[in-house]
N, C-alpha and C positions, 0 to 999 in steps of 0.2 A: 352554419359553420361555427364549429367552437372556440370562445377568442378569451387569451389567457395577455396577463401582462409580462407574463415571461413562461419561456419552456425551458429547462433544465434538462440535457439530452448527455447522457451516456452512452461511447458510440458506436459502433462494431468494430469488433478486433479478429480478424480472423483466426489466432492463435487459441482464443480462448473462450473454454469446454464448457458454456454452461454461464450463467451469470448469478452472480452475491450482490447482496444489496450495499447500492454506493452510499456508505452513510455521508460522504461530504457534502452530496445533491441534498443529504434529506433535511443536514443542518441549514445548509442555506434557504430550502424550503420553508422550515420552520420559522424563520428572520423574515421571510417575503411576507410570509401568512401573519407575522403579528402585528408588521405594519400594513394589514386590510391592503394586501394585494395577492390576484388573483397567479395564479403559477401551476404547471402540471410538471413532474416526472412522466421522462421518457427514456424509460431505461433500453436500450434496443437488445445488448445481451439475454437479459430476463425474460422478454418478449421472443426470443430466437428469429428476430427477425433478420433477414439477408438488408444489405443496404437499400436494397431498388424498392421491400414494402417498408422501411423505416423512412425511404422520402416518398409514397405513396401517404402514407401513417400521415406525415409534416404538413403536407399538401390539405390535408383536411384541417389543420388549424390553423387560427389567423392570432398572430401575435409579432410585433414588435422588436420581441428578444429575443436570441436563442442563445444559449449559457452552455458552452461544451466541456465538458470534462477529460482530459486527458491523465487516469491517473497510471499510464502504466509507459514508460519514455518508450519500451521498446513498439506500443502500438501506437504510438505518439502519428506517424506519419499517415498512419490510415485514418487518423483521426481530424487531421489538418486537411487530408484528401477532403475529406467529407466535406468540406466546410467548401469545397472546389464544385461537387454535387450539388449541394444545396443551392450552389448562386447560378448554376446551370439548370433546377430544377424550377426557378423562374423568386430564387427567397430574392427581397430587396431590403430588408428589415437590418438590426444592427447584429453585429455575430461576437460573441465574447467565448477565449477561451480561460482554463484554468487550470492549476496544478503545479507540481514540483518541479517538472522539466520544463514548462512555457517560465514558470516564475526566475527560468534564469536563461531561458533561449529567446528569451522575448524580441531582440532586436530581430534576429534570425527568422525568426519566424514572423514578423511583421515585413520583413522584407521580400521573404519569397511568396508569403500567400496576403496577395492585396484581399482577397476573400476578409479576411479577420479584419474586424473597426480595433478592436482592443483586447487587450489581455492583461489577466487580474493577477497582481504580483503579492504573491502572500496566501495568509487567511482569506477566506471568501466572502463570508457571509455577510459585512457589514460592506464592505465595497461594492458586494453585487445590490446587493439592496442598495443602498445609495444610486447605481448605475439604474438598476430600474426604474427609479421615481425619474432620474432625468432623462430617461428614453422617455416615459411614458408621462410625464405632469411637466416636465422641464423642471425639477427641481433635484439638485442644485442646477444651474443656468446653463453652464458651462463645463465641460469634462473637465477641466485643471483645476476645479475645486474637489474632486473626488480624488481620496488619498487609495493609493496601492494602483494606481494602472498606467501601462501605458499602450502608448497609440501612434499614430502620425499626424503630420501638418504638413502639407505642403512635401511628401518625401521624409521630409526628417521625423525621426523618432520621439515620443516625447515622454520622462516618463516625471509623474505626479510624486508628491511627498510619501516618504515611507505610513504603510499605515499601520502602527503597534500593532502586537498581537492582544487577543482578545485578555485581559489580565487574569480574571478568576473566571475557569472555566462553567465553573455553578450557576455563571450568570447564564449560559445562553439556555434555549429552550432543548428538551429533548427533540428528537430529527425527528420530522415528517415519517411516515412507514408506508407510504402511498405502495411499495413492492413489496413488501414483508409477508405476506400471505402465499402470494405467489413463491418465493421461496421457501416458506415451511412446508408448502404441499411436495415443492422436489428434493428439500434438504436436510428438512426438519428442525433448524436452527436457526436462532436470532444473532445478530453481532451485533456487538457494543463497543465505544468507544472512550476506555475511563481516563486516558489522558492524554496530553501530543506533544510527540518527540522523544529525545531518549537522552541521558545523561552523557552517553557514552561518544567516543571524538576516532570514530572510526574513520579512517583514509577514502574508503569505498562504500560510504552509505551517504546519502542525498539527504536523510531527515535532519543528519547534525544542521549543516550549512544553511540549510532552509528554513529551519526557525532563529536562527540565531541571528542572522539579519535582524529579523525582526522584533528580535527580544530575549525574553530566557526558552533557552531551551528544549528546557523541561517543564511542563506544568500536569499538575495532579487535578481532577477532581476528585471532592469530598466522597469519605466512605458514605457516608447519607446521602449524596447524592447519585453516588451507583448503584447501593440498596434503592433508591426510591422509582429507577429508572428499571429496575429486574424486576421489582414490584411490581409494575404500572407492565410490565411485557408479561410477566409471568400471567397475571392474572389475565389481560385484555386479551393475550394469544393463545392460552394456556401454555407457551415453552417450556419446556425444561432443559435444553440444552443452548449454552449459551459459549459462542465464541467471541472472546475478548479481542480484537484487533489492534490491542496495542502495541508499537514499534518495541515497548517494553511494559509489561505491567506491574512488574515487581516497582522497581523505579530507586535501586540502591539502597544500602543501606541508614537508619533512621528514618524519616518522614514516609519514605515508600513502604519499607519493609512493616512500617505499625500500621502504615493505609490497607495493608495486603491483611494482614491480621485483623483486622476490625470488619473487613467485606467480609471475610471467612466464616467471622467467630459470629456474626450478624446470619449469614445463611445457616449456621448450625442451630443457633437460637432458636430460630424461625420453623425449623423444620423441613427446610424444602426439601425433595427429593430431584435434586438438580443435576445436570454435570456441565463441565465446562474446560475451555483449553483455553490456555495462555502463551504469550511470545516473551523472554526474559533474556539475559544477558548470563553465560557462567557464575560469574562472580555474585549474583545475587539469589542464587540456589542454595539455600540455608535447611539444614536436614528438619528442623525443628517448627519452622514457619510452612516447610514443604508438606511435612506430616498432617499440619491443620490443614492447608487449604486440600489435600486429597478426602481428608475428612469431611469437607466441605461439598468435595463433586469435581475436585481436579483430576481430570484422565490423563489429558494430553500437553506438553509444553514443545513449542519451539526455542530451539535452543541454539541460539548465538556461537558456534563453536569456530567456525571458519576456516578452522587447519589445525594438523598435528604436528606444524614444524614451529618452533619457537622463534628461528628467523620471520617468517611470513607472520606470525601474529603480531610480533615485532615493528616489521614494515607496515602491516594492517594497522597498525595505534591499535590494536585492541584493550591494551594492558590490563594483561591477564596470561598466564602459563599452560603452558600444553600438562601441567600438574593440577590445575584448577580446572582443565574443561575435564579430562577424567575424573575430579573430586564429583562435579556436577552431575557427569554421568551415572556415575555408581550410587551417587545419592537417589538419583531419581529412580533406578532402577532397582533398587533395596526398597523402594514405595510402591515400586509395581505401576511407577506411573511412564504410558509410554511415549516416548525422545523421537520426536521428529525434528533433525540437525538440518542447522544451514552451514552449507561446505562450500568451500571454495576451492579445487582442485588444483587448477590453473589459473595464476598470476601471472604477467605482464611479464616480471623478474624470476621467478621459477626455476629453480636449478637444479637438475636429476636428482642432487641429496636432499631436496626439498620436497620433491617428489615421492621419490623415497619414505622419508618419513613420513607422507600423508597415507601413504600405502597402511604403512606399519602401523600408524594410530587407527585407522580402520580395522583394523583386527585387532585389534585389541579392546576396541571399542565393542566390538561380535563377541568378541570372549566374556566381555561383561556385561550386556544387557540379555534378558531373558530373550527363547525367541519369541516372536510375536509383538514385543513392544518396541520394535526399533524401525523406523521409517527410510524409505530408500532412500540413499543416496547417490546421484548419479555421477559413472567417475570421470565426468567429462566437462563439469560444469566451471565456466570461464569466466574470470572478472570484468565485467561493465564496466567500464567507463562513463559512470551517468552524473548528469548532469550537475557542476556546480558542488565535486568532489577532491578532495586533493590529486585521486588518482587522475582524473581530466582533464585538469590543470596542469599535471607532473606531463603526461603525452603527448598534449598538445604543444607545451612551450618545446619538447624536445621531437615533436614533429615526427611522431609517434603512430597519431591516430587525426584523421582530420575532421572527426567531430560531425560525422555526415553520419552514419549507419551504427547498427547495435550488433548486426548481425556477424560479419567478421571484420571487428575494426581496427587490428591489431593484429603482429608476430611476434610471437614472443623472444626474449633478447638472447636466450640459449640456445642454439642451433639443433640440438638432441631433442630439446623438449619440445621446439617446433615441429618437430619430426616425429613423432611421438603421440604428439596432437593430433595432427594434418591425417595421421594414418588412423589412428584409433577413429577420427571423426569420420573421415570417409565410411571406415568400417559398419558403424553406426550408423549412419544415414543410410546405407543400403539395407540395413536392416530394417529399420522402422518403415524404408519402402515397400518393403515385401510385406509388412505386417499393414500397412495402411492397405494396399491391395486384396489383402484376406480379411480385413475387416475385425483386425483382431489388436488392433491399437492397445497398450498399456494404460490403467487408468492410474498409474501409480502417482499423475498433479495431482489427483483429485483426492487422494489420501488424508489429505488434514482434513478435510470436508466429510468425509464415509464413517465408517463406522460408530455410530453414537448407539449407545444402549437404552435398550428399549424399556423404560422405565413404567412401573407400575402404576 
């Protein structure tokens, strides 16, 4: 039997088509591995394994820890089930989990699944590391010496000192790539990650809140150190297609905007014959910085847009104008480069003339991008309430949403646009019924991911 000092286990989601490689397992891997300890990746998506052979899989290795990852809130539940499995499937060992939504549901979830010892509030890698050596050497002695977790005693919750975030990102190692192969043979690209978090103070995104607990922000790493890290893949993998997973890559103007220009101006140096897509905010869609990094191998960008109503961007904290997400679009598409948008259709607060206008900026958004370079948008898609958001916060204290489901947690406050919703969704749901019975599903998730050009 094969005996690791920790397994790091990414966990079945039944929603989702396929699995990418988890870089957060691969950093903390990389932290296990320097301090000479022993660790495997179990990614169960990548593997397309059903749950019953992912604890068949578990049942053949003997280890101590198992380190679950929960990075997506909505499969959050099937992912704490699991941890329900595993102590039914005879595990007696310690069970940690981690991520965005445990690092603020932690009480909650310590309460309802005695299954979990602990959960890692923050950054990972230095706290799981720590948590390992005292599973497995007892050092440090005691769980209340290790910063970032909490746990129980006796019933009561307990949780440990804040544990900073990591300061210069330069320091940590590149991620483990123990999956990376297996995804290039089904996807043909690598992801990377050049920094974490995002400058921006969005109402309805989880990254603000979640690093700023813990520190700044926003943190960059060095242009040299992203060249050296495309280096080290390009060459070892041979890749040439590279997805940036950054919440935002640009990273504002000043410091971000010359980091973006020095990766760029560094790959054109070099010669690669590369491509790559990036995640950016409107307001840091610059026609001139854009130009180079297309020069560079920029295809594709995710773009921050949210709505065409300048109230709802308004209420969003975007700050930014339904004039600026157009300047964006028309920039990128006068570069030929093609806009897959994040929309938000349906708000909470949502007023038919709200609606309206998103209507109306959709078309017009059609009238300006070429066809072919503008990615679907679905027009049904509904604000989350995820975890440790203002929008969450605003629901729950007004008793709105009770913090339990993702799936329909909320009515919206307009009675037309409830109506509106409720019927359109129906409509939709019977569709995709008939289409999942004829075996002819939309791959239109899968869109960021498809299309990479086949390079010489």
């Amino acid at each position: 039997m094969e005996k690791y000092d920790m397994l790091l286990v990414n966990p079945y989601w039944s929603k989702l088509q396929g699995g990418l490689e988890h870089l957060g397992l691969g950093y903390i891997a990389a932290e296990l591995r320097s301090r000479d300890m022993k660790v495997k990746i179990i990614d169960i998506p990548i593997n397309k394994w059903n749950e019953k052979k992912a604890l068949d899989e578990l049942a053949k290795i003997s280890t101590q820890l198992i380190g679950i990852s929960l990075p997506f809130q909505e499969g959050a539940k099937e992912g704490l089930d699991f941890t329900k499995k595993l102590r039914k499937a005879g595990y007696t060992g310690h069970i940690t989990i981690g991520g965005i939504y445990p690092t603020f549901a932690y009480e909650k979830i310590l309460a309802a699944y005695p299954e979990v010892n602990t959960v890692v509030l923050g950054e990972g890698e230095i706290t799981i590391a720590e948590l390992c050596e005292h599973i497995n050497f007892q050092k440090p002695a005691e769980l209340n010496e290790i910063k970032g977790l909490a746990y129980r005693v006796n019933g009561k919750t307990i949780k440990t000192e804040i544990r900073p975030l990591v300061e210069t990102l330069d320091t940590l190692a590149f991620p483990s790539r123990d999956t990376l192969e297996e995804v290039i043979k089904e996807h043909d690209f690598v992801s990377m990650m050049t920094s974490r978090g995002c400058y921006g103070r969005c109402g309805f995104c989880s990254v603000d809140p979640f690093y700023s607990q813990f520190g700044p922000k926003y943190r960059l790493r060095s242009s040299e150190n992203v060249i050296k890290e495309m280096e080290y893949l390009h060459y070892s993998y041979g890749t040439r297609n590279f997805m940036f997973n950054d919440a935002n890559f640009i990273g504002g103007k000043g410091k971000g905007q010359q980091r973006a220009k020095e990766i760029a101006e560094e790959i054109i140096n070099r010669e690669w014959n590369i491509e790559f897509r990036i995640q950016c905010r409107v307001n840091d869609v610059d026609k001139e910085l854009f130009a180079l990094l297309k020069k560079a191998g920029l295809s594709r960008v995710y773009l921050g847009v949210e709505s065409g109503s300048q109230t709802v961007l308004d209420r969003f904290k975007k700050d930014v104008s339904v004039e600026d997400n157009l300047k964006a679009v028309k920039i990128l598409s006068e570069l030929g480069i093609f806009i897959s948008m994040g929309f938000i259709m349906f708000d909470y607060q949502l007023t038919v003339n709200e609606l309206n206008e998103n209507i109306s900026f959709l078309q017009e958004v059609k009238k300006i991008v070429p066809k072919g370079k503008l990615g679907y948008v679905h027009p049904l898609t509904k604000l989350m309430p995820l975890a440790g958001t203002e929008v969450e916060k605003y629901m729950l204290e007004n008793n709105k949403y009770k913090g339990e489901s993702l799936d329909e947690p909320y009515s919206f406050d307009d009675g037309v646009v409830n109506f509106l919703y409720s019927t359109a969704s129906l409509g939709a749901k019977l569709i995709w019924k008939a289409k999942d019975l004829l075996k002819h599903r939309s791959e239109e998730n899968l869109e960021w991911t498809k299309g990479w050009t086949e390079k010489a």
